[in-house]
C-alpha positions, 0 to 999 in steps of 0.5 A, a space after each residue: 361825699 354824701 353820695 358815697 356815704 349812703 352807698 357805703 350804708 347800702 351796701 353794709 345793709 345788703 350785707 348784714 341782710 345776705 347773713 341774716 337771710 343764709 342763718 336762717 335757712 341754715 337754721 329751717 334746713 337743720 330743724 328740716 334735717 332734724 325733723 326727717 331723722 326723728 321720723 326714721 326713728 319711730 318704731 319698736 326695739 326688742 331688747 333687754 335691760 343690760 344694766 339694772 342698778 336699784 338699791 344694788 345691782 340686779 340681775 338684767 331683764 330680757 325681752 324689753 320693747 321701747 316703743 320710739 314715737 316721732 312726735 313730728 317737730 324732730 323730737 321723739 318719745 321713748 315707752 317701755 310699757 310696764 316691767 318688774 325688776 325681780 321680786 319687786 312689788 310694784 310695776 316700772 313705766 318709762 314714757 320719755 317725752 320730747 328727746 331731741 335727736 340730731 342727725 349724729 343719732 347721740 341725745 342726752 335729756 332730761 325728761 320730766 315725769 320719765 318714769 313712773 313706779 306703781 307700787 299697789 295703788 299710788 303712782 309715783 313719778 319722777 324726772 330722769 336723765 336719758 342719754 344714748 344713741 341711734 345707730 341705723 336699726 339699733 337704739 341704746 339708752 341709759 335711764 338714771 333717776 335721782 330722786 327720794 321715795 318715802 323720804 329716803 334718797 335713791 339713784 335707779 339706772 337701767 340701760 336698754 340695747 335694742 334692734 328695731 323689728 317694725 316701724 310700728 305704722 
């Protein structure tokens, strides 16, 4: 009888130890799968801004580059150097950071210090929401910041649609 009961917590043990060992390869082969996706992304998309909306809507923005770098842990960060929004006084950075993208190409983020509005000499940052997709050579994003500035609560959204031209190596 006791023989049987240690042979029955042997085996439960070798069970229990089989699923461990399948979870985390399941786990290392995904961030692997992940990790090679996010490498595939990096490169330069032309586009334009479709949808601007800044204190109202406004016109839409040509000849937009987000620049896509894989960061090599299967995240990559999102650039779009500096632009101005019609008669603007100030200038609009994006540097979205650390964007987690599984292999379905769909991501939704928030990402700390995203954006960032130069207006003369002071920079002001702010977090945003970036969600949108990768679909082969094309890339589609949505910014939207919920923030205040000089007090005053405002909401800024701004889609980019773009095609990668290079991968920027």
């Amino acid at each position: 009888m006791r023989k049987q009961i240690i042979l029955g917590i042997a085996l439960l043990g070798m069970g229990a130890f089989s699923n461990s060992v399948s979870a985390n390869s399941f786990v290392e082969n995904n961030i692997f799968k992940t990790s090679l996706y996010a490498e595939n992304l990096a490169g330069y998309y032309e586009g334009s801004l479709t949808y601007v909306y800044m204190n109202g809507e406004k016109d839409p923005v040509s000849n937009i580059t987000s620049n896509v770098t894989d960061n090599g842990n299967g995240t990559v960060n999102i650039h779009i150097d500096g632009f101005k929004i019609g008669s603007m006084p100030g200038s609009i950075t994006v540097d979205a950071m650390d964007i987690t993208v599984p292999a379905n190409g769909n991501f939704n983020e928030t990402c700390r210090k995203a954006v960032k509005l130069k207006i003369g000499f002071i920079p002001l940052t702010y977090n945003a929401l970036v969600s949108g997709s990768f679909s082969g050579d094309h890339l589609n994003y949505t910014i939207t910041v919920n923030a205040k500035y000089s007090s005053a609560p405002f909401t800024a959204i701004v889609t980019f649609d773009g095609d990668k031209v290079s991968t920027g190596l």
